[in-house]
C-alpha positions in Angstrom: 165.7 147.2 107.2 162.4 145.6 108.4 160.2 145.8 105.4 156.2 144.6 105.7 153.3 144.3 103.1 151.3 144.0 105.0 150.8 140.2 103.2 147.1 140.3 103.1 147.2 143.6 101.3 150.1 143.5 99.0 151.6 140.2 99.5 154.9 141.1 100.9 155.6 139.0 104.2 158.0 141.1 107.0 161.3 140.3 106.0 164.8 141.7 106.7 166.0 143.7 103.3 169.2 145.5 102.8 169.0 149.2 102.3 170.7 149.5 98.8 167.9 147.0 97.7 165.1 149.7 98.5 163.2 151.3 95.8 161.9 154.4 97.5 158.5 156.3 96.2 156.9 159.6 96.7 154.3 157.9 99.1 154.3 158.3 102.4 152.5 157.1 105.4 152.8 158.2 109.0 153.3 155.3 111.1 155.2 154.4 114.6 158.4 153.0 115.0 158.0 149.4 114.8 154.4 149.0 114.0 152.3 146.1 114.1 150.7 144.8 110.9 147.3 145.7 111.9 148.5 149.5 112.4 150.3 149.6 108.9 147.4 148.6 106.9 145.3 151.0 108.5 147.7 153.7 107.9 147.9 152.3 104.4 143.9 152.2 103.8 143.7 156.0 105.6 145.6 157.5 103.1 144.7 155.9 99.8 148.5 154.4 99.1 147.7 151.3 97.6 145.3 153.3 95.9 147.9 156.3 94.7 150.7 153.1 93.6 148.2 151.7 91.3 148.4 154.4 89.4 151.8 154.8 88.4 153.4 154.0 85.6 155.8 151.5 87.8 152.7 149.6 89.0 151.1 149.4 85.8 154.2 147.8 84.2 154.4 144.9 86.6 151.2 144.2 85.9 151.4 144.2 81.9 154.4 141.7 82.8 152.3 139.5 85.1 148.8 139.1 82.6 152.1 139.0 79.6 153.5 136.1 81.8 150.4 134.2 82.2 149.1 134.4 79.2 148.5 131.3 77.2 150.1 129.5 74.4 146.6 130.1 72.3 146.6 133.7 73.7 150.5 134.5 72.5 149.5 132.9 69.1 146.9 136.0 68.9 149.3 138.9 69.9 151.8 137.8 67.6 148.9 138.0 65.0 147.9 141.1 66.1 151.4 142.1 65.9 152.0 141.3 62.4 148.6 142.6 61.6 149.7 146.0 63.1 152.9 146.0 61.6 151.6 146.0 57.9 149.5 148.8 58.1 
């Protein structure tokens, strides 16, 4: 399968992926069989899906991992405080 971000948008270049890799959603937009990049993130902008993804719970985990990831050494020092501090009560 030919899977496309489009890069500027979502940063996923077009890429060959095998099928039992896919992680399907709900979302859903109406595009022609092999579509440009241009056409995709029109589609994509028309009907709010980048918008709608942001939302979920899914979305919303990978991004709590990547601010978690880059936090730093100073900034884990004060969740682990905040941690304990939690903890107690």
């Amino acid at each position: 399968v030919v899977v496309d971000g489009p890069e500027s948008l979502t940063g996923v270049r077009r890429h060959m992926l095998p099928v039992k890799r896919l992680s399907l959603t709900d979302f859903v937009a109406r595009i022609p069989r092999g579509a440009r990049e241009k056409t995709l993130r029109i589609a994509l902008e028309k009907d709010d899906i980048m918008k709608k993804w942001s939302e979920t719970s899914w979305a919303k985990k990978i991004k709590a991992k990547e601010v978690r990831a880059n936090l730093t050494d100073f900034e884990r020092f004060k969740l682990m405080v905040a941690r304990k501090k939690r903890a107690a009560e």
